[in-house]
N, C-alpha and C positions, 0 to 999 in steps of 0.2 A: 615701451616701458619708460626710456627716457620721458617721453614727451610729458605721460602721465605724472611721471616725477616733478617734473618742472612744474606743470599746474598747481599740481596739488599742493607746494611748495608755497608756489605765487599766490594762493587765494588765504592759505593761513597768512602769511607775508600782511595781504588785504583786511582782514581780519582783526587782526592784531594792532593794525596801526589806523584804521578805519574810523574809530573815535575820538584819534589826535588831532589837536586842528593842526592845519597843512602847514607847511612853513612859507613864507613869501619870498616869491624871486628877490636876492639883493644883489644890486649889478657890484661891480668889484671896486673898490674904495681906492680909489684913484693915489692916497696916501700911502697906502702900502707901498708904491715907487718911491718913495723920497727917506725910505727905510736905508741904514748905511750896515751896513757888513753883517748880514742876517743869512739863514738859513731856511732854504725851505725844505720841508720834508715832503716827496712825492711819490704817493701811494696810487697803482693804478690796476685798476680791480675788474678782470671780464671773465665772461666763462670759456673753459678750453677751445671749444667749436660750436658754431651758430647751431641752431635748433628750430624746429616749428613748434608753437605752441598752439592751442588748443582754445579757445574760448567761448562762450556763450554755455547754456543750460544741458550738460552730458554725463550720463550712467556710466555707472561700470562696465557694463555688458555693450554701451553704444563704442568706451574707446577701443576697445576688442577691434571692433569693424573700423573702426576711423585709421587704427595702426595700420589694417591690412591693407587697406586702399590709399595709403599715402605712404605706407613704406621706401616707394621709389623716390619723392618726392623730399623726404625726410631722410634718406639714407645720403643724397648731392647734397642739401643744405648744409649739413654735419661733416661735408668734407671740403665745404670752403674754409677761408680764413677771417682773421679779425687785423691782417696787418695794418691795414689804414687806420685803425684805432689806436694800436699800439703804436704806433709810432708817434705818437702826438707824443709821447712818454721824451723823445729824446727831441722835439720840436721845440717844447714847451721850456725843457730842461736848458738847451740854448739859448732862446729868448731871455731867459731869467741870469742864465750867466753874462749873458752882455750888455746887463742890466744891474749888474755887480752884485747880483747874490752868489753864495751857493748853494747848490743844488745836491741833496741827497735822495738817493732812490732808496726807497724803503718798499720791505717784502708785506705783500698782504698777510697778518698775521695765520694760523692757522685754526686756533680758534681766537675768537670775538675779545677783549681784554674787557673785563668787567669795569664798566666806569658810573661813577655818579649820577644821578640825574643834577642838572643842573640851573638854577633857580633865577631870571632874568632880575636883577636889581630894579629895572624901573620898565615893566609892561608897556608902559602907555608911549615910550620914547617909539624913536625906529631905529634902534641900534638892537641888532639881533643878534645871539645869542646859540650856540651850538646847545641841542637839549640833553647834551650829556655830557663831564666835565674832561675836558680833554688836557688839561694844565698839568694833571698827573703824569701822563706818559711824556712832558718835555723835557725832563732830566735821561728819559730809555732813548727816545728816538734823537736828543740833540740838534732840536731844529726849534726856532723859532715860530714859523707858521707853517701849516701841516694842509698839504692839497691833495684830497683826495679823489678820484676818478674814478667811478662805476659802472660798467656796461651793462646796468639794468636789463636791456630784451636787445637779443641781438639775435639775425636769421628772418624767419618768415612767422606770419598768423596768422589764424582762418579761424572764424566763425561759426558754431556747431548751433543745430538742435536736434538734440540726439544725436544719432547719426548719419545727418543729413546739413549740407555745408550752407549755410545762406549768402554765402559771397566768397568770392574769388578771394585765392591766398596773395597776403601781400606780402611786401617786403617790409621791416622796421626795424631800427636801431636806435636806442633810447640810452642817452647818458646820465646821470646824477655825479652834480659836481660840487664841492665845496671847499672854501679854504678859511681856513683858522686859527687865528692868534693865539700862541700854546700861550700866552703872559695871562690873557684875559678870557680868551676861551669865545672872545667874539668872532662872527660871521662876518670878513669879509667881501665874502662871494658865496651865492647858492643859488642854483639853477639846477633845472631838470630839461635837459636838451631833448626831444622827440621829432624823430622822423620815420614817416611811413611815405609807399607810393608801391602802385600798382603794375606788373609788366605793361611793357604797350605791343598791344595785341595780343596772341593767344599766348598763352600761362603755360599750358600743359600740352608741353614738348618735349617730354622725357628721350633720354634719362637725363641730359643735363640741361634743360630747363633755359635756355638762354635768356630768356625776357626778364623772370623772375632773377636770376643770378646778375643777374648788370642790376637789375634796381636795388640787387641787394647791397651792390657796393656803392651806388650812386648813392641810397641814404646813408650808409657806412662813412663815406666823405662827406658829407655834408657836418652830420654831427660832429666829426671830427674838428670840421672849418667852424663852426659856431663855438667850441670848446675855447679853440685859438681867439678865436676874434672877440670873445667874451672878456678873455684875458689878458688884451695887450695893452700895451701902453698909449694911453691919449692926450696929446697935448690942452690941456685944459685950462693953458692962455686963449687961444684959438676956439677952443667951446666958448669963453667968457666972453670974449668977443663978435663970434657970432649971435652969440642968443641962442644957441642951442643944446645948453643943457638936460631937457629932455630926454630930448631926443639922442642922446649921446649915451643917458643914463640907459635908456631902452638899450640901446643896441648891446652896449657892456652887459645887462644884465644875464644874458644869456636863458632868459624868459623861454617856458616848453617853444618848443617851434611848431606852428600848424602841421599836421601832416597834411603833406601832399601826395594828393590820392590825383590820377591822372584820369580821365572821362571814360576811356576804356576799359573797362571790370567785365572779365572774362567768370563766369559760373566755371 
């Protein structure tokens, strides 16, 4: 029933924002460093415990069967944890102190705070633009730039038609990250961190799954380590001077990550 929840969740989620155009990765504005006695406000948002999700073309009557035959499988996932993630919360909050901001942790609200849509001054620039106005809530939260962290899909997915699996369950943990100038309500930083990868070798090893639970946290650390590296500080005499602005911009951006799916895919 969880799992069904989450779907069905996820595809309205799909749905709804399906006809927005997407936003573009924007690597992190290297000027936000040279900011002097600011606040940032860090919001860091994941679900209680990992989960498998469900994907591809499935009835009502197929998730019935798909529960019963992965119960065991679904019951281990839901009882690991998400520390390697959370802990970027107090990683992140260090780096930025030693960096002479401060740092406020802020609670993910409980529900959604109704805000504005928000109307980009000039389109055709590349300076982007949060699509809802976030300048309201800087007098509630008392922070000048507001970073926020979301563990989009954390746990394992598998592939359905019907009730019949087309590929081996993998492992994934997908972040969505962005930070925002409460003055101007500009972007930043936006990136959508993803990573997936397959056990090596056999999958379904109940009850506790070995192959599957280590990839689960190998990509759990990864997106983690991209969150961090997307975010640090760059000496950007040294970019100027090599010539490799770029390629520097790339790496900041913190751009989806391919997943990495490993040769062995276990049915």
């Amino acid at each position: 029933m969880k799992t069904l929840l989450r779907l069905s969740i996820a595809a309205i989620f799909a749905a709804l924002v399906g006809c927005a155009t997407p936003q573009v990765p924007v690597p992190l504005d290297q000027g936000f460093y040279t900011a002097d006695n600011k606040t940032v406000g860090l919001m860091l948002e994941a679900p209680k415990t990992p989960g498998l999700a469900l994907e591809g073309n499935i009835g009502l009557l197929d998730y019935a069967i798909i529960a019963a035959a992965t119960s065991s499988l679904s019951s281990h996932i839901e009882s690991q944890d998400l520390g390697e993630f959370l802990a970027v919360a107090e990683e992140l909050s260090q780096s930025l102190e030693n960096e002479g901001f401060q740092v406020v942790r802020l609670e993910v609200p409980a529900k959604a705070p109704k805000l504005a849509k928000f109307k980009d001054p000039d389109g055709k620039d590349t300076t982007y633009f949060a699509a809802k106005d976030h300048r309201t809530l800087a007098a509630e939260y008392q922070v000048d730039y507001l970073l926020k962290l979301t563990a989009t899909s954390a746990g394992l997915a598998r592939p359905y038609y019907g009730f019949i699996p087309t590929d081996a369950p993998r492992a994934v943990f997908n972040v969505h990250g962005e930070m925002i100038d409460m003055s101007s309500n500009q972007l930043l930083w936006y990136a959508n961190i993803n990573h997936a990868g397959y056990a090596t070798g056999e999958w379904d090893e109940g009850p506790n799954f070995p192959g599957l639970t280590n990839t689960y946290y190998v990509v759990m650390n990864k997106a983690r380590q991209d969150v961090v590296n997307a975010l640090a500080k760059r000496d950007t005499s040294v970019i100027a001077l090599n010539g490799d602005d770029d390629s520097a911009a790339a790496a900041s951006a913190g751009a989806p990550a391919a997943a990495e799916q490993q040769e062995t895919q276990q049915q």
